[in-house]
C-alpha positions as CSV (number, residue, x, y, z in Angstrom):
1,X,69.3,114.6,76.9
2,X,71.5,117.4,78.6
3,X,74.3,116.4,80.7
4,X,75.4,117.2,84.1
5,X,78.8,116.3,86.2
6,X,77.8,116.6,90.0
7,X,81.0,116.6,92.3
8,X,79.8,115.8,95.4
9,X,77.0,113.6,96.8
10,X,76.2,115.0,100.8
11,X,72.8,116.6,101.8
12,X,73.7,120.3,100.4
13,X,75.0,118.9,97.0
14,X,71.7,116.6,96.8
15,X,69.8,120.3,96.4
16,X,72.1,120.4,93.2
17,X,71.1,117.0,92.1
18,X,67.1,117.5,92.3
19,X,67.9,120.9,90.6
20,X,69.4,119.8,88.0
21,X,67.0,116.7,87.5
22,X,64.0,119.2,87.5
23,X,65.6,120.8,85.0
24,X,65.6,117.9,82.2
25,X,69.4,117.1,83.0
26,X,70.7,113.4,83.3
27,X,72.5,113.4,86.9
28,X,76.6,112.2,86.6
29,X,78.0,112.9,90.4
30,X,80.8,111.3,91.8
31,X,81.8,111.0,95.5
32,X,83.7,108.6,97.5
33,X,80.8,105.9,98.6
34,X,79.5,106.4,102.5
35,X,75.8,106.3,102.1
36,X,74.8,109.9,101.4
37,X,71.7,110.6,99.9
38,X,72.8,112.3,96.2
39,X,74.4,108.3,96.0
40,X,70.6,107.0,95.6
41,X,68.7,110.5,93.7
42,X,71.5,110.4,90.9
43,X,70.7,109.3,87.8
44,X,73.9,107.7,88.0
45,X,76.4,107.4,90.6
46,X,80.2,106.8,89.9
47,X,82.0,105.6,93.5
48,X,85.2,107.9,92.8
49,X,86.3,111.0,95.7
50,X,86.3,114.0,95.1
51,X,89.8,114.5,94.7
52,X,90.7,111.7,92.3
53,X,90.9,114.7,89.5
54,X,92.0,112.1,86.4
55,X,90.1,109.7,87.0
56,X,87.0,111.9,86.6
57,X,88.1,113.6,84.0
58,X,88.3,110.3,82.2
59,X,85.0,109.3,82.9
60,X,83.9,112.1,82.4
61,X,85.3,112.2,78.7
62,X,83.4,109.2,77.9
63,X,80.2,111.2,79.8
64,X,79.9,114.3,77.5
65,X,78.2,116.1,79.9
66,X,77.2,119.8,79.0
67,X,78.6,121.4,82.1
68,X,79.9,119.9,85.8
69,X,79.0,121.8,89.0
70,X,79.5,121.8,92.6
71,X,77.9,123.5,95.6
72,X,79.6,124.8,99.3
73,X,82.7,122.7,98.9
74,X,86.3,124.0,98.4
75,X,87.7,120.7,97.7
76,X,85.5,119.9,95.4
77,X,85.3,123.3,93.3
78,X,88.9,122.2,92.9
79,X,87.9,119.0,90.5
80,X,85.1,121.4,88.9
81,X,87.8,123.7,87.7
82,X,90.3,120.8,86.8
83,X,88.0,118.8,84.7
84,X,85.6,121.7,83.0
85,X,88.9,123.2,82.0
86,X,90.2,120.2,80.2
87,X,86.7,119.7,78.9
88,X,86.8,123.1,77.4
89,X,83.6,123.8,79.5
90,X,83.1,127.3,81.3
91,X,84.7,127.2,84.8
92,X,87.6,129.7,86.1
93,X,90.9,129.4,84.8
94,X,92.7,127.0,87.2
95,X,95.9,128.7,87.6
96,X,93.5,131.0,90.3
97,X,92.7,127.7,92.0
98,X,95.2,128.1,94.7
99,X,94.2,131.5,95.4
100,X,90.3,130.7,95.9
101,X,91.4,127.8,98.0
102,X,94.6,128.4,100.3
103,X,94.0,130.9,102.8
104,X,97.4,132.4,103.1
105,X,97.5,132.5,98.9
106,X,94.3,134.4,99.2
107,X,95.5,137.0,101.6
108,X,99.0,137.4,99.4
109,X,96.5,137.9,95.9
110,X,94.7,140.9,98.7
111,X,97.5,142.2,99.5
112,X,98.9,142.4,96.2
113,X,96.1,144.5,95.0
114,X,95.2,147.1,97.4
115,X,92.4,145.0,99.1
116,X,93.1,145.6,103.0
117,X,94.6,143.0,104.9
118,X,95.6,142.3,108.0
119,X,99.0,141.1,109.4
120,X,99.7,137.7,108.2
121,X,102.2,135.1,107.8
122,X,102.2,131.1,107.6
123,X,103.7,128.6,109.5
124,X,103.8,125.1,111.1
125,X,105.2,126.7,114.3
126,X,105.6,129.6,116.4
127,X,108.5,131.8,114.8
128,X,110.2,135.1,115.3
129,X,107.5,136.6,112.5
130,X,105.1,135.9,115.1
131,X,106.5,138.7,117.9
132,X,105.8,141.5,115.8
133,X,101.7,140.9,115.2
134,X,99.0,142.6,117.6
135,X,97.1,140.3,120.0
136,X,94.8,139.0,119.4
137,X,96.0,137.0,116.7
138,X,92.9,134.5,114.7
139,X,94.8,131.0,113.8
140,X,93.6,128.7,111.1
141,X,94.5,125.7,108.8
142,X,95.6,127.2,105.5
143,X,93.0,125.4,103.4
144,X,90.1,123.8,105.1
145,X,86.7,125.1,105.5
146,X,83.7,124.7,108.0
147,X,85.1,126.3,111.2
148,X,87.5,123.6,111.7
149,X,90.4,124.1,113.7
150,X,89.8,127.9,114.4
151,X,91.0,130.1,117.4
152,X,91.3,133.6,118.7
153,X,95.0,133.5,120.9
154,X,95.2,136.3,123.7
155,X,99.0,136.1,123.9
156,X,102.2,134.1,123.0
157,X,101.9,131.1,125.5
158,X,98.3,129.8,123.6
159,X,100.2,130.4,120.4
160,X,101.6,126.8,120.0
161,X,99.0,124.7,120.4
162,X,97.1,126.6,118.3
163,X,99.5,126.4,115.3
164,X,99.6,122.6,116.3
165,X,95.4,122.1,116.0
166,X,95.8,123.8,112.7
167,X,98.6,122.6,111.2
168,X,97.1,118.8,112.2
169,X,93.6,119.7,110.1
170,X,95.6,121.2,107.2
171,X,96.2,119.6,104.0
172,X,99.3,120.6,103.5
173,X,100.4,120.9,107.3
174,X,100.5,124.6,107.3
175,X,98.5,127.4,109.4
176,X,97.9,130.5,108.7
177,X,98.3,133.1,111.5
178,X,96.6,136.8,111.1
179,X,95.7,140.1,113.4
180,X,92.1,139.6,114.3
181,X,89.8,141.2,112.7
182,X,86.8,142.9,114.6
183,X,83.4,143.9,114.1
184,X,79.9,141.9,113.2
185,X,80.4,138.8,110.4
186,X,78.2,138.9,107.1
187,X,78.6,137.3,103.7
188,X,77.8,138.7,100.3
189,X,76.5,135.9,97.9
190,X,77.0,136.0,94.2
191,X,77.1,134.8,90.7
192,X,79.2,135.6,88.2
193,X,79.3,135.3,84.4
194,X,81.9,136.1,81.9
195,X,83.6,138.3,84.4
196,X,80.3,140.2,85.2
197,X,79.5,140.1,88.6
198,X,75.6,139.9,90.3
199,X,75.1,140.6,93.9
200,X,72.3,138.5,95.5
201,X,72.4,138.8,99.1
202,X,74.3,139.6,102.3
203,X,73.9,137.2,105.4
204,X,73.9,138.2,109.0
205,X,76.2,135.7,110.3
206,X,75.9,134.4,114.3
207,X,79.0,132.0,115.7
208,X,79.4,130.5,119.2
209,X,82.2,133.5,119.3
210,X,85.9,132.7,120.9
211,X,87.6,130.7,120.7
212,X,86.6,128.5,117.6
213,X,83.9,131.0,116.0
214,X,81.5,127.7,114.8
215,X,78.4,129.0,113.3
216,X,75.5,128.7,114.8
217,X,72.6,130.3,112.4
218,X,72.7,133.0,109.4
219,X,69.4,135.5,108.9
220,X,69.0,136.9,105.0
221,X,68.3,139.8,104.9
222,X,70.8,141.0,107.1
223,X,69.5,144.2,108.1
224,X,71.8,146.7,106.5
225,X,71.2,149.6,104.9
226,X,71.1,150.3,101.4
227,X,73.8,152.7,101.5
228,X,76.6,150.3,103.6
229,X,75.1,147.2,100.8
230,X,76.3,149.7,97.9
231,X,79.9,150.1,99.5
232,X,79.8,145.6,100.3
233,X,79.3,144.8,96.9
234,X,81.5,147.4,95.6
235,X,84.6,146.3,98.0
236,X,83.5,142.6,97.2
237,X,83.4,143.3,93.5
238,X,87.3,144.7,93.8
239,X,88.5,141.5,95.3
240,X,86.7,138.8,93.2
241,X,87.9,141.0,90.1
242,X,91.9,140.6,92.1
243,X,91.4,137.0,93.0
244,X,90.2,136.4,89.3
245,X,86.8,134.8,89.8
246,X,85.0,135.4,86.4
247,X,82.2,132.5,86.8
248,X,80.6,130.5,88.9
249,X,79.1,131.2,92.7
250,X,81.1,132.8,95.1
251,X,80.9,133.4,98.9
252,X,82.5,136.0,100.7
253,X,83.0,136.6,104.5
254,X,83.6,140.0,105.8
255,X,83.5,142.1,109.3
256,X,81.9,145.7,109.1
257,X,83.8,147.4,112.5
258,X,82.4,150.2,114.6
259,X,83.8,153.1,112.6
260,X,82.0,151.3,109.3
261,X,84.9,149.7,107.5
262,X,84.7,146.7,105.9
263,X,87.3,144.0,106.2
264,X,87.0,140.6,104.6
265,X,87.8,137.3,105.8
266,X,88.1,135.0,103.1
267,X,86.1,134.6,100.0
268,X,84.9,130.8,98.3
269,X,84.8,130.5,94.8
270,X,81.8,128.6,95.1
271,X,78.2,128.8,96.7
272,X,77.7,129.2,100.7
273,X,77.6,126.3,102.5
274,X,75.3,125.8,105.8
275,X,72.2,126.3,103.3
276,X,72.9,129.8,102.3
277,X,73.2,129.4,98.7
278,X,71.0,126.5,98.3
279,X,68.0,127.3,100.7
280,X,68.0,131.0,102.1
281,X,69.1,133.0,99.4
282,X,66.3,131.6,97.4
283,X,63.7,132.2,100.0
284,X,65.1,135.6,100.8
285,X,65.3,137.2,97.1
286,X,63.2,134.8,95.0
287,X,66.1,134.2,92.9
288,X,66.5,130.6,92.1
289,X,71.0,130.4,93.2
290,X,71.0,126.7,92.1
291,X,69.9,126.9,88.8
292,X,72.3,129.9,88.0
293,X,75.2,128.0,89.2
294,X,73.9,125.6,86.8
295,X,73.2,127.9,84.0
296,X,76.5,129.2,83.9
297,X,78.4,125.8,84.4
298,X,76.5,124.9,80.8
299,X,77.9,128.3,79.6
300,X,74.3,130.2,80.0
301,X,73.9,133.5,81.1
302,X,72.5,132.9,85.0
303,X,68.8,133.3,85.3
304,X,68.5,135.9,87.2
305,X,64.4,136.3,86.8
306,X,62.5,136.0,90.4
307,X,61.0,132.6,90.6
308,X,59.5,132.9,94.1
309,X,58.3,135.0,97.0
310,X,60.3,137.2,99.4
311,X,61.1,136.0,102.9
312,X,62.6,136.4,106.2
313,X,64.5,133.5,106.0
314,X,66.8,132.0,108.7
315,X,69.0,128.6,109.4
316,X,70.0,127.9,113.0
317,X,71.7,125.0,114.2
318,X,71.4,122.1,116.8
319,X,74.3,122.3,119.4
320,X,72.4,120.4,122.3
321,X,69.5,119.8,123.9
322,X,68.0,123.0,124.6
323,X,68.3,124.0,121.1
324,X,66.1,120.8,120.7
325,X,63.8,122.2,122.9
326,X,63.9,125.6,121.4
327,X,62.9,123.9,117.9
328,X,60.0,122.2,119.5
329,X,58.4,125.4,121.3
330,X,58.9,126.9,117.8
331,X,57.1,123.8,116.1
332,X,54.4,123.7,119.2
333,X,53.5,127.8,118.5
334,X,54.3,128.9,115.1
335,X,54.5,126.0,113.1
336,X,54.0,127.9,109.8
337,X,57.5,129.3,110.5
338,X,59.3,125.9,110.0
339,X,60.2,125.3,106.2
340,X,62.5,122.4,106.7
341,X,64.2,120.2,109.7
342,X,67.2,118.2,109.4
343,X,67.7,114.7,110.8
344,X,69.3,115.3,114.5
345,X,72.6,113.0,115.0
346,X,73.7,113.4,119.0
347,X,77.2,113.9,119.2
348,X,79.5,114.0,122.6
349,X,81.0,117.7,121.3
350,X,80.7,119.5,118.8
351,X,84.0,121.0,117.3
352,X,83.4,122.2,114.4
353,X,80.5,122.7,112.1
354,X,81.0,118.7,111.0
355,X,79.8,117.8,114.3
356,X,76.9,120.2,114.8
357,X,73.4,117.8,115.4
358,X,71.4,119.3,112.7
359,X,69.5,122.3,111.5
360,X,66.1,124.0,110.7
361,X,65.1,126.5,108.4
362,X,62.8,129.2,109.0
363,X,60.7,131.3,106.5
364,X,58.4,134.3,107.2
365,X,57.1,136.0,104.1
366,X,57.6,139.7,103.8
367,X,55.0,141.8,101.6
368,X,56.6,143.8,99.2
369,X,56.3,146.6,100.1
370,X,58.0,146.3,103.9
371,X,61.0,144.4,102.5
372,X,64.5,146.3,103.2
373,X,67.7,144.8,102.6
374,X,69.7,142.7,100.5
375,X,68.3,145.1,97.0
376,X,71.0,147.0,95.9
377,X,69.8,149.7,93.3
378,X,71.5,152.4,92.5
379,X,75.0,150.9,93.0
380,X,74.6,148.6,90.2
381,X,78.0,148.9,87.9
C-alpha cells in the first residue's frame, strides 16, 4: 500500500488526511498530542510536534512513505521540506526555506529581484532606520502567520509597543516594520510542478481592517476581470520563480491600489489556510487542490482535470454573537446555501485568527455559462 507522511493533525490538515485515505494511501501524520481530530482519522498517529525535524525523519526512514505533505501551515512546510529532502522525495530545495518563511528574508529575495517592495527593515525596537519610512507604517512578527500580532502605526509614539507585540509573538524575537501598502487584499492560489507553475484562483479577501487586519471571510471568484487576472498570475509567477518555489502549493497575498498596481504582501509556500485551498478553491473551480498537493508530494504531475461543479463559494467567520445570528437567518431562509459549519468555541476576544469562534462555508452553483472570474486563458505561459 502507498505511503503518506501527514505533518500536522488540526481540522484543515484532517481534509489532507481523508484525502489521502480516499485515495488508497496509508495515513503517517505526526503532531504534538492535544486532541485534534486527524489524531483519531489517521491510520496511524506518531505523538511527535511539528518541529522536532530528526526525530521525524527517523521515523519516517523506518515509514517509507511515498511522499509527505502538509496543508496552510508555515511551520510545518518547514519539516515537509527538511525530511522529503533527506528522503530524496520531491519538495523544494531547503536552502529557500527561510525565504518562504521569514517575512523580512522574503522581502530582501523581492527586492533582490526587481519584485516591488516597500520600505522595510527589521528590528526588536524602534531605531534611527525607523525616521526615514512613510506613515503609516504595517508592523509584524518576522515569521508567524494567522494575523497574529499585526498593526497599522499612524506615527512614531504607537511605534514601540507595536515592535514590542511583535517581537513577543516572533520566533526569533524580531519584527519586521514596512510602508503600508494600500488598496483591496486578494490571494492567487497555486500549484506547482517541476518549476511549472498553474494558477487556480484568486480570493477576494475581507479583514476587520486597522489595526490588526484579522480576516473575517474570503469569496472565490473574486470578481476581477480577466484582463487584471492575466497581469496577477504573471507578477505572481515572477516572484515564486525569485523566491524559488518549484513544487508544492503556494499562497500569495497581494493589494491591487486605485491606479491598478499590484503589490504583494507575502507569499506561503504552501496551500491557503482559513479553508481556501482545502474547501473553496475546490468548490469555486472544480479542481480537486488537495489531491494535487498530494500528487506532486509523491512526485506526480498535479491532477489538474475538473472533478466537480463550479460555485460561488465563500467562508466567513464567527466574531460574536451577531454573526451567530447572521448564520442562523442564513440557515432559517436559504439553507441550500450552507455547505459546512464549524463547531462555535466562545472566546472573551478575539486577537487573532486563533481565537475567532468558528466558520461556515457557503456554496451557490454557477451555470457555465455565467461564470466569470478566476479562468485565466489567454495568459497561460
Amino acid at each position: 500500500m502507498k505511503k503518506l507522511a501527514i505533518i500536522g493533525a488540526n481540522s484543515f490538515q484532517n481534509r489532507l488526511i481523508l484525502k489521502a485515505k480516499e485515495l488508497g494511501f496509508e495515513t503517517h501524520v505526526f503532531a504534538w498530542e492535544c486532541g485534534d481530530i486527524g489524531e483519531k482519522t489517521a491510520d496511524y498517529f506518531y505523538p511527535i510536534s511539528i518541529v522536532e525535524k530528526d526525530e521525524i525523519l527517523e521515523k519516517c526512514r523506518e515509514i517509507s512513505p511515498d511522499g509527505i505533505c502538509t496543508i496552510a501551515s508555515d511551520l510545518a512546510a518547514i519539516t515537509v521540506n527538511y525530511v522529503a529532502e533527506k528522503l530524496g522525495l520531491c519538495c523544494n530545495p531547503t536552502e529557500i526555506t527561510e525565504q518562504c518563511t521569514n517575512k523580512y528574508e522574503m522581502r530582501k529575495c523581492f527586492f533582490g529581484h526587481g519584485i516591488k517592495t516597500p520600505a522595510f527593515i527589521k528590528t526588536d525596537k524602534v531605531c534611527k532606520e525607523t525616521d526615514n519610512m512613510k506613515y503609516p507604517l504595517i508592523v509584524k512578527p518576522t515569521d508567524r502567520s494567522g494575523s497574529r500580532s499585526i498593526t497599522k502605526v499612524y506615527a512614531k509614539e504607537e511605534l514601540e509597543r507595536a515592535i514590542m507585540s511583535a517581537v513577543n509573538d516572533s520566533f526569533e524575537k524580531q519584527a519586521i516594520v514596512e510602508e503600508y501598502i494600500s488598496g483591496e487584499e486578494y490571494s492567487c492560489e497555486c500549484i506547482s510542478f517541476d518549476g511549472k507553475h498553474t494558477y487556480l484562483a484568486i480570493t477576494k479577501k475581507f479583514t476587520t481592517g486597522e489595526p490588526n487586519f484579522i480576516e473575517t471571510g474570503h469569496i472565490q471568484p473574486s470578481g476581477l476581470s480577466e484582463d487584471m487576472e492575466c497581469r496577477v498570475k504573471d507578477y505572481i509567477f515572477s516572484a515564486l520563480d525569485a523566491l524559488g518555489i518549484r513544487n508544492g502549493a503556494s499562497h500569495s497575498e497581494f493589494r491591487i491600489d486605485e491606479n491598478g498596481e499590484i503589490n504583494i504582501i507575502e507569499i506561503g509556500a504552501r496551500m491557503g489556510g482559513d479553508c481556501i485551498g482545502s474547501d473553496l478553491v475546490f468548490l469555486s473551480t472544480g479542481l480537486d487542490f488537495v489531491k494535487m498537493v498530494i500528487d506532486v508530494a509523491c512526485s506526480k504531475a498535479p491532477d489538474l482535470n475538473k472533478a466537480g461543479d463550479k460555485h460561488r463559494a465563500e467562508i466567513r467567520f464567527i466574531f460574536n454573537e451577531d454573526d451567530i445570528f447572521e448564520l442562523e437567518n442564513i440557515r432559517k431562509n436559504t439553507p441550500e446555501k450552507i455547505y459546512f459549519v464549524s463547531e462555535i468555541e466562545r472566546s472573551d476576544k478575539v486577537s487573532d485568527s486563533s481565537t475567532r469562534w468558528g466558520y461556515y462555508i457557503m456554496a451557490e452553483k454557477i451555470p457555465e455559462e455565467n461564470y466569470e472570474g478566476n479562468q485565466v486563458k489567454d495568459c497561460d505561459r
